[in-house]
BAZA-943700 format. One record per residue: residue number from 1; x, y, z of N, C-alpha, C in turn. Coordinates in Angstrom, 2 decimals. Last residue first. Layout:
N
NUM,X,Y,Z,X,Y,Z,X,Y,Z
...
//
This chain:
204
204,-17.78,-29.03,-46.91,-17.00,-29.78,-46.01,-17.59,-29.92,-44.57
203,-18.12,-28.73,-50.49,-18.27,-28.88,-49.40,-17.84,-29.69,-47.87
202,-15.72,-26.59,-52.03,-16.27,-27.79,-52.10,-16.94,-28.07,-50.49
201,-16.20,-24.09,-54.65,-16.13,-24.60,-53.12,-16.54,-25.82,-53.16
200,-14.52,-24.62,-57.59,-15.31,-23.70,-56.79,-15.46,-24.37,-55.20
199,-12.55,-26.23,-59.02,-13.82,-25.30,-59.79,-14.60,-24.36,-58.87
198,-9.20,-25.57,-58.62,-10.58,-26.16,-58.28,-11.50,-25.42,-58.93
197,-6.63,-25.78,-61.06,-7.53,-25.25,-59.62,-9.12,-25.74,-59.90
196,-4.86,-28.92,-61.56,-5.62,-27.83,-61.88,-6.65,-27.15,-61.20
195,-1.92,-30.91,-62.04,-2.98,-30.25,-61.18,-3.65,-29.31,-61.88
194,-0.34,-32.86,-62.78,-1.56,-32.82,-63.78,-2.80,-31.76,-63.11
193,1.64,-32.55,-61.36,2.48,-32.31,-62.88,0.69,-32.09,-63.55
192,0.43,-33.95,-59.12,0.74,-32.22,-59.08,1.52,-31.80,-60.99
191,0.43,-36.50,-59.94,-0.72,-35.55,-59.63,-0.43,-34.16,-59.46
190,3.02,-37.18,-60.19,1.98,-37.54,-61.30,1.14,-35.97,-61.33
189,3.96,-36.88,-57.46,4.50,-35.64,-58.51,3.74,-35.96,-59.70
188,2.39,-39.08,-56.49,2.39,-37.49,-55.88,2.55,-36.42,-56.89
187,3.39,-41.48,-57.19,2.16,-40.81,-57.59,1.72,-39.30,-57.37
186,5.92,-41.19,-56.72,5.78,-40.67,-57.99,4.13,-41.01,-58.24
185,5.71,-41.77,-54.14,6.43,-40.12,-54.42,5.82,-40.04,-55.85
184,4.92,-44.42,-53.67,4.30,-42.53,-53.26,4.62,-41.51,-53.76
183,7.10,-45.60,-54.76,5.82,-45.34,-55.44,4.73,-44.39,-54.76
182,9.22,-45.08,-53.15,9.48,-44.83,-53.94,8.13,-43.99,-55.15
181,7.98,-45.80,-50.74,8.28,-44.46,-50.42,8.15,-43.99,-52.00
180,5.67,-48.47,-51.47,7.23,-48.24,-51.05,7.16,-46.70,-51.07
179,3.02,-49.52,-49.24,3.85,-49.15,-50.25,4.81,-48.30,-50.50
178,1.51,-50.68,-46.69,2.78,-51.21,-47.97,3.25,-51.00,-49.09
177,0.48,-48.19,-45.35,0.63,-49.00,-45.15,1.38,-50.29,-45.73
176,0.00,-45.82,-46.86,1.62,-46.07,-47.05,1.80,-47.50,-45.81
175,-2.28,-44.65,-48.85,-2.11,-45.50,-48.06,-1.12,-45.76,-47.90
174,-3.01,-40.82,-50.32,-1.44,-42.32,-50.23,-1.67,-42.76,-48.62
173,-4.48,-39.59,-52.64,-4.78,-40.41,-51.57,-3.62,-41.70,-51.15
172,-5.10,-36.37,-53.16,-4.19,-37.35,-53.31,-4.33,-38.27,-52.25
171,-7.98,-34.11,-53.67,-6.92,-34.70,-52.76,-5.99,-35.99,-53.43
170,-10.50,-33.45,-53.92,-9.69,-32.91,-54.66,-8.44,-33.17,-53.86
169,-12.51,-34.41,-51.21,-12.22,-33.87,-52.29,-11.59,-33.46,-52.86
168,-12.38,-35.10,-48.48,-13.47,-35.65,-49.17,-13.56,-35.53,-50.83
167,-9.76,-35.16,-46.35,-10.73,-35.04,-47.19,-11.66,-35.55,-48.20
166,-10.61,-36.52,-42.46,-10.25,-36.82,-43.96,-10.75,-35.79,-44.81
165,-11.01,-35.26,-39.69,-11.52,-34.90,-40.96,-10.58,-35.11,-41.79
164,-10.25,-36.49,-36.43,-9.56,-35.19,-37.60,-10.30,-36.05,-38.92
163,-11.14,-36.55,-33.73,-11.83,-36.04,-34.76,-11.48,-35.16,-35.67
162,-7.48,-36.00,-31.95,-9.24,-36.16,-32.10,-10.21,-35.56,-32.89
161,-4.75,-37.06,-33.38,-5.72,-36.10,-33.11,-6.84,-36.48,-33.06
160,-2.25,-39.03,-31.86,-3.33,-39.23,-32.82,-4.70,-37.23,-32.46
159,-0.92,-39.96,-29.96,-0.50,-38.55,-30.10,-1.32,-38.02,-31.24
158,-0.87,-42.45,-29.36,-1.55,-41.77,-29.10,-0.86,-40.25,-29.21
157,0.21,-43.63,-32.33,-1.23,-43.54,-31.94,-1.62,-42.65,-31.03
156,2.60,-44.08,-32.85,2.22,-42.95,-32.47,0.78,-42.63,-32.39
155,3.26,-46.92,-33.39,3.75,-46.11,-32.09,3.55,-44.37,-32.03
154,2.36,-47.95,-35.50,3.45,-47.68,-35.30,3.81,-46.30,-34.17
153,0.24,-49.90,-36.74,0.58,-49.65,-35.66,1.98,-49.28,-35.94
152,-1.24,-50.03,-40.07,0.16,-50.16,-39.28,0.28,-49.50,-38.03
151,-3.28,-48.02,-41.85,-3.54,-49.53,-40.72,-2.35,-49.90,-40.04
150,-2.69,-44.67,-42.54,-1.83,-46.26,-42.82,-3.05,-46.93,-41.63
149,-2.10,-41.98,-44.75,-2.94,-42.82,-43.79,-2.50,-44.45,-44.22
148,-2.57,-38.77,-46.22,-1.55,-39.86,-45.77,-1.94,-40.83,-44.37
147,-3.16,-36.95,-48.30,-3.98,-37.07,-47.33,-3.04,-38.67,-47.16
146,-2.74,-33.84,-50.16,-1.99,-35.23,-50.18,-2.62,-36.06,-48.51
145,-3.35,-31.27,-51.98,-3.80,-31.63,-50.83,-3.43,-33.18,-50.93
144,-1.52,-28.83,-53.65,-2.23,-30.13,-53.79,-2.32,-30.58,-52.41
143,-2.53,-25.83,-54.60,-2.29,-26.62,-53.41,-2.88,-27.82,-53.63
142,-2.20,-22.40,-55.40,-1.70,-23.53,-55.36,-1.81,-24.78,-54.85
141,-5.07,-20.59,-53.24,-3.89,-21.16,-53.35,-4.15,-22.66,-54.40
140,-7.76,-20.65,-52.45,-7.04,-19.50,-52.34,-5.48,-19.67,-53.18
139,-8.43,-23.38,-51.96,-9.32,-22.64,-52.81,-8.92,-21.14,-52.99
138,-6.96,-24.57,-49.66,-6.69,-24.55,-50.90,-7.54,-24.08,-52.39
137,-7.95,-23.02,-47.65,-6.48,-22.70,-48.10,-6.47,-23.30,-49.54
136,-10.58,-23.90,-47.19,-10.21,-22.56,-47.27,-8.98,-22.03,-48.42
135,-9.79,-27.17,-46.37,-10.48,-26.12,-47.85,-10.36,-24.92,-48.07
134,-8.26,-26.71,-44.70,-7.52,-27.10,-45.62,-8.53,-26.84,-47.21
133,-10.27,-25.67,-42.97,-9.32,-24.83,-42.94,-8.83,-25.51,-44.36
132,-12.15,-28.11,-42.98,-12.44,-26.39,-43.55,-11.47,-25.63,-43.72
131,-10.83,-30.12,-41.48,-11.36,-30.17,-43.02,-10.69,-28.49,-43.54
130,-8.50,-30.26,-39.29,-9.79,-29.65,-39.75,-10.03,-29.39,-41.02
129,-5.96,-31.46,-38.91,-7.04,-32.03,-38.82,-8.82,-31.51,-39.19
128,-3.21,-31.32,-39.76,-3.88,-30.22,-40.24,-5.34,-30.93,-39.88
127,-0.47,-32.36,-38.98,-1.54,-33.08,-39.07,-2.98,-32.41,-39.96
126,1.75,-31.02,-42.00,0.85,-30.62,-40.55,-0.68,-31.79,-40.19
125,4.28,-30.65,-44.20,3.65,-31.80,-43.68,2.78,-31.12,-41.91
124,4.56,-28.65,-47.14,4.35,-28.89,-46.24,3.68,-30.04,-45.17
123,6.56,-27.87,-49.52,6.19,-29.07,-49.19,6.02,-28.88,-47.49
122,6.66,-25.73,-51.94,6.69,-25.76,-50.61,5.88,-26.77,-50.42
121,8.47,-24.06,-54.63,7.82,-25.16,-54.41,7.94,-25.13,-52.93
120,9.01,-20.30,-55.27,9.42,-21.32,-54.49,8.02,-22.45,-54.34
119,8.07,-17.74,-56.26,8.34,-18.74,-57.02,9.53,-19.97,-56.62
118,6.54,-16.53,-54.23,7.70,-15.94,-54.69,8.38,-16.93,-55.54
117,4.03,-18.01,-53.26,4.31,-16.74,-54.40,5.38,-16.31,-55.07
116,5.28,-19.71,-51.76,4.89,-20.22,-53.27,4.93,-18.78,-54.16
115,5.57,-17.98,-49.82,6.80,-18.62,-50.64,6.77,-19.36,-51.68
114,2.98,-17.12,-49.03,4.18,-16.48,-49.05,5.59,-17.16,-50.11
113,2.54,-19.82,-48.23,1.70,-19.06,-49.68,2.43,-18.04,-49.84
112,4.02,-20.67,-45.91,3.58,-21.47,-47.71,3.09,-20.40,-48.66
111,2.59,-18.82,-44.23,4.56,-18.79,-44.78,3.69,-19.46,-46.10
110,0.08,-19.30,-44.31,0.71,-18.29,-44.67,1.87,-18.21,-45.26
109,0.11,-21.53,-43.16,-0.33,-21.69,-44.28,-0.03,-20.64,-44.89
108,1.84,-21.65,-41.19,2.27,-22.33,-41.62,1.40,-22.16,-42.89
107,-0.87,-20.08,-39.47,0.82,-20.00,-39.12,1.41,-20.56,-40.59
106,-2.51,-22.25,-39.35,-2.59,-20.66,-40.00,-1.24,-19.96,-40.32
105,-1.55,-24.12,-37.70,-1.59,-24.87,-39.22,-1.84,-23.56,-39.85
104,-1.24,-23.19,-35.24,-0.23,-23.23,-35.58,-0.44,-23.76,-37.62
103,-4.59,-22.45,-34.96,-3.25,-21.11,-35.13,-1.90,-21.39,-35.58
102,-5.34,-24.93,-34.68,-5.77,-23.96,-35.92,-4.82,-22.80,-35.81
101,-4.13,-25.41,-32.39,-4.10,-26.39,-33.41,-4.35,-25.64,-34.89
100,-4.74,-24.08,-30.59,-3.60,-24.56,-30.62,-3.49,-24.42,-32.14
99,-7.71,-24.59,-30.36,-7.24,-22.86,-30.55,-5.78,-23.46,-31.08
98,-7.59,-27.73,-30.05,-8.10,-26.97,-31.10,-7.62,-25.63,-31.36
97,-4.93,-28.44,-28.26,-6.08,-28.11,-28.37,-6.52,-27.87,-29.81
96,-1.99,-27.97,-28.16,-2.52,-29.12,-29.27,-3.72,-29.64,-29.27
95,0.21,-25.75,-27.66,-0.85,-26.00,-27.46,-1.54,-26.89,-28.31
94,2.57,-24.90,-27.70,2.36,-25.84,-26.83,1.18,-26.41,-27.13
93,4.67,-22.42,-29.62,2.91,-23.14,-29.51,3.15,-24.60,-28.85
92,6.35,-21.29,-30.52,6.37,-21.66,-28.93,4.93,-21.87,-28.77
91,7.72,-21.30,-32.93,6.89,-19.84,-32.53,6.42,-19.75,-30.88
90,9.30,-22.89,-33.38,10.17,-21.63,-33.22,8.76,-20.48,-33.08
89,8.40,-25.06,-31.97,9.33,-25.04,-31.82,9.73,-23.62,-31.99
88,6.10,-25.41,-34.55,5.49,-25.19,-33.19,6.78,-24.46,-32.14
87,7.62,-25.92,-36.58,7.19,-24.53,-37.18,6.76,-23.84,-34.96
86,7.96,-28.32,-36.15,9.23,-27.67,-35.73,9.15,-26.09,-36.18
85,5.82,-29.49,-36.40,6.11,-29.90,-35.32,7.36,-28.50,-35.10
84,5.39,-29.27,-39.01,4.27,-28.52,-38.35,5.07,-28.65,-36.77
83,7.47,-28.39,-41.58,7.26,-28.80,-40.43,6.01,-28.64,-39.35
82,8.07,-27.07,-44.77,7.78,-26.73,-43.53,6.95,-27.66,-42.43
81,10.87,-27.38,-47.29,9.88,-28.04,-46.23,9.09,-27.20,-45.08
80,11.04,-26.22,-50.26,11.02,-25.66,-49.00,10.27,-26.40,-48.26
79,12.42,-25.50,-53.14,11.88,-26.32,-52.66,12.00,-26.06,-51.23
78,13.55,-24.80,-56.79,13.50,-24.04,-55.57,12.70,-24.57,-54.28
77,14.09,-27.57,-59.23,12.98,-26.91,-58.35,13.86,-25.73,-56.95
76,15.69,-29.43,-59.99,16.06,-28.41,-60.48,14.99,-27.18,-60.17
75,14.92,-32.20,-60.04,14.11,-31.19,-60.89,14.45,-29.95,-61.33
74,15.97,-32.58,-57.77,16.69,-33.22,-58.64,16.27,-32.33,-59.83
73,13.89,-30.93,-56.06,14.97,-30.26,-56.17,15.88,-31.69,-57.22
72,12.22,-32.94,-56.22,11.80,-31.82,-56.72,13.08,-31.35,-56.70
71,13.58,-35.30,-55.01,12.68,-35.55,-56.35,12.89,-33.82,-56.92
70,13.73,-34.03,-52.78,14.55,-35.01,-53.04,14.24,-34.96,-54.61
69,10.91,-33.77,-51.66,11.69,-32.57,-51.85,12.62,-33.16,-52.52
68,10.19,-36.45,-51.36,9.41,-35.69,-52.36,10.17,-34.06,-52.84
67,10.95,-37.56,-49.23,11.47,-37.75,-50.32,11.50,-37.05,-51.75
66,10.38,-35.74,-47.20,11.67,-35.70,-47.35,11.97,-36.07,-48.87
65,7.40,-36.25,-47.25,8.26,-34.92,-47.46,9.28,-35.18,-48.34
64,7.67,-39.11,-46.69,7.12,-38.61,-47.81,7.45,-37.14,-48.74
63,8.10,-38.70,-43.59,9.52,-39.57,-44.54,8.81,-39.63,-46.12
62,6.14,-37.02,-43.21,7.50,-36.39,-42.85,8.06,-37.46,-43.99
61,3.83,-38.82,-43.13,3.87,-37.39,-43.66,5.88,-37.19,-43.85
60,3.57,-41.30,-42.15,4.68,-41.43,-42.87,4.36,-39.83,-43.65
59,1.79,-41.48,-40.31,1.23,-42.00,-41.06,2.46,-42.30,-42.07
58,2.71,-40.46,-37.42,3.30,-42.05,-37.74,2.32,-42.65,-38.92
57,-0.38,-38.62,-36.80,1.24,-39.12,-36.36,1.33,-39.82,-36.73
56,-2.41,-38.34,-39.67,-2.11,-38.49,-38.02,-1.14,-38.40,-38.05
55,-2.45,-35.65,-42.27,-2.53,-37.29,-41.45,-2.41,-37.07,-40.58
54,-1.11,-34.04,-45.28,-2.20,-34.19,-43.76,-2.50,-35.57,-43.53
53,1.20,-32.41,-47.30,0.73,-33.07,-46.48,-0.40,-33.12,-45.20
52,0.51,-29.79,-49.81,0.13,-29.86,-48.14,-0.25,-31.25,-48.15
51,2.91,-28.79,-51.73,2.38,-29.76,-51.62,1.92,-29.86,-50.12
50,2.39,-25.25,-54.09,2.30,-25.76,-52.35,1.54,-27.79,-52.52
49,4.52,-25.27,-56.44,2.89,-25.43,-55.97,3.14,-25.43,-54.92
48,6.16,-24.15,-59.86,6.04,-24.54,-58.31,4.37,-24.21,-57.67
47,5.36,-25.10,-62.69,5.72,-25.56,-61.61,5.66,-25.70,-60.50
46,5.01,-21.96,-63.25,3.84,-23.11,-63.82,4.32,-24.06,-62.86
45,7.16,-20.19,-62.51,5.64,-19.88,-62.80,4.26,-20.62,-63.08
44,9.37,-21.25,-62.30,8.81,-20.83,-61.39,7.35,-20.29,-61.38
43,9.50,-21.94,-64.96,9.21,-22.98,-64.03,8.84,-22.34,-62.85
42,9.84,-19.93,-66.59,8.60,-20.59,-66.90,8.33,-21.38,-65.59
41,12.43,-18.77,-66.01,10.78,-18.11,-65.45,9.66,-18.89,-65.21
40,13.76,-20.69,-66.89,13.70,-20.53,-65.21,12.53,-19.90,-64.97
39,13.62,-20.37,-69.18,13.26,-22.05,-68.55,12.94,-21.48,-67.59
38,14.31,-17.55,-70.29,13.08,-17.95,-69.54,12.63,-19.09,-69.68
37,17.70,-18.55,-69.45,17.01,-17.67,-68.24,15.02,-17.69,-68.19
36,17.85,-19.55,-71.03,18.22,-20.28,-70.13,17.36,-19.84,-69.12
35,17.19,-17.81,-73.36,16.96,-19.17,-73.46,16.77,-19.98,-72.32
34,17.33,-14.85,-72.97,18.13,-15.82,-72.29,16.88,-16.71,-72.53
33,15.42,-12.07,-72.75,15.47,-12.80,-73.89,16.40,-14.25,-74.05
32,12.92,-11.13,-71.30,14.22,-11.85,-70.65,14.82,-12.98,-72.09
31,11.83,-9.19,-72.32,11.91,-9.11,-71.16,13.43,-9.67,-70.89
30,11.07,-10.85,-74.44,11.79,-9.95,-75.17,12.25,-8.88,-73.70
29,9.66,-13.06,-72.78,10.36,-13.47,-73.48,11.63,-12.24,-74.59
28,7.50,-11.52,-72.00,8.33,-11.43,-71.09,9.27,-12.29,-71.97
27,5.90,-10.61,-75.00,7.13,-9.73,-74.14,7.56,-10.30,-72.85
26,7.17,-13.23,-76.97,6.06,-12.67,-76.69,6.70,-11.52,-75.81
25,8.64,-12.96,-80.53,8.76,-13.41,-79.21,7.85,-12.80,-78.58
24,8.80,-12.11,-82.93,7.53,-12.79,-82.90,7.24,-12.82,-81.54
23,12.10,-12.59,-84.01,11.01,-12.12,-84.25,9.63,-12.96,-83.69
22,13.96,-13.47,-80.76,13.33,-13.93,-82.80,12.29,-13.16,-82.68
21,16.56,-11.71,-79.72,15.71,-11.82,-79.45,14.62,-12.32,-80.91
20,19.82,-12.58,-78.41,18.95,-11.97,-79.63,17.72,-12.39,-79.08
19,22.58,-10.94,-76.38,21.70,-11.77,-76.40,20.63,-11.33,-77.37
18,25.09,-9.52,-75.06,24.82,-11.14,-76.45,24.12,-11.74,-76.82
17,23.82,-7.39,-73.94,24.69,-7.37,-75.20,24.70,-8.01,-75.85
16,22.73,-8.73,-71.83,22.07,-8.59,-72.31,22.56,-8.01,-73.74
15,23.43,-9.73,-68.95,24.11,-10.31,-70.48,22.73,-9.94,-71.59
14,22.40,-8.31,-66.89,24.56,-8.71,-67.25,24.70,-9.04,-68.43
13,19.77,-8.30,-67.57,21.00,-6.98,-67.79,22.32,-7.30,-67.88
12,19.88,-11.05,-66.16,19.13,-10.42,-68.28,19.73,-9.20,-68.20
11,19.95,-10.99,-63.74,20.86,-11.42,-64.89,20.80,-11.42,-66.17
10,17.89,-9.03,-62.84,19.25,-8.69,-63.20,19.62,-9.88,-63.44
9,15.61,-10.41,-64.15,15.53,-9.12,-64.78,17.52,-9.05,-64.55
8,15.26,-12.59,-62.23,16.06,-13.11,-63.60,16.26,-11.48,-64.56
7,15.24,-11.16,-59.66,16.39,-11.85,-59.79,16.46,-12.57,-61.42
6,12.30,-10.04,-60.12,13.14,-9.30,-59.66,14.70,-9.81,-60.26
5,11.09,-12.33,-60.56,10.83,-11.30,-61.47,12.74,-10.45,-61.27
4,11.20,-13.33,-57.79,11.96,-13.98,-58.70,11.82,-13.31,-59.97
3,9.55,-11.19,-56.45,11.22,-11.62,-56.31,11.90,-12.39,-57.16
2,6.99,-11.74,-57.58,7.87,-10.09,-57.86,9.34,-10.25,-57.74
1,5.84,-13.73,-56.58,6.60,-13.85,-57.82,7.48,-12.65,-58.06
//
């Protein structure tokens, strides 16, 4: 958050001559006394979340992303996809073993939390097949956990991970076997508009 601290402080100095402050105001509000300016705080502060897609191949993670960033940035959101396939691409992980597998979704959980901090929304899609890790992360973090799964043959079966762990808890549950992109998305943003951190560990 320090960066986006950082960037509404200087435009509250450019205009800080015309600007009043009502009696009563709390102090980041006598901070940043712009009307306009603390919408922007507020949202970067209550708003943005890490959304972690998880599924097989060809559950519809990615064309869920896409839409869902679409939505969020109409919102007027700061918004950031990260890729598990194309995160693999620029670090040169081949590997789709287990060691593979947990280093490139560590990889990727970091950046996210990195960039949620800084008051950026981050929509990430990674098969992410191991329970524990996605518990870990999201008991540390922002993080709605969105678990994406279809009956529809669609040609990526075998690229399917072995013995990947549904969650069991505190998750969003989109079957996208027939339903439209449209009505995923807005159960998604339902659930993250109503999120609230977890009470404590959950078991996995």
């Amino acid at each position: 958050m320090e960066a986006t601290l950082v960037r509404v402080v200087a435009i509250s100095v450019q205009t800080r001559d015309t600007l009043s402050v009502a009696p009563g105001a709390s102090s980041a509000q006598r901070l940043f006394p712009s009307a306009a300016i603390w919408v922007f705080y507020r949202r970067n502060n209550s708003e943005n979340m890490i959304y972690w897609f998880t599924g097989q191949p060809g559950a519809g993670k990615s064309t869920l992303a896409a839409a869902l960033k679409s939505a969020l940035k109409a919102r007027k959101q700061s918004v950031v996809h990260l890729d598990g396939e194309e995160l693999r691409d620029i670090t040169g992980n081949v590997d789709y073993g287990e060691t593979g597998r947990v280093a490139n979704i560590r990889s990727g959980q970091k950046l996210a939390a990195k960039l949620e901090a800084e008051g950026i929304s981050v929509i990430a899609s990674f098969v992410s097949p191991y329970r524990s890790q996605r518990e870990e992360f999201k008991q540390k973090h922002r993080v709605l956990e969105i678990y994406v799964h279809t009956t529809a043959i669609r040609g990526r079966e075998k690229y399917h991970a072995k013995n990947y762990e549904p969650p069991l808890s505190n998750f969003v549950d989109i079957d996208t076997t027939s339903a439209s992109v449209e009505d995923c998305v807005a159960k998604i943003s339902a659930a993250g508009s109503s999120w609230k951190p977890q009470a404590g560990p959950t078991n996995s």
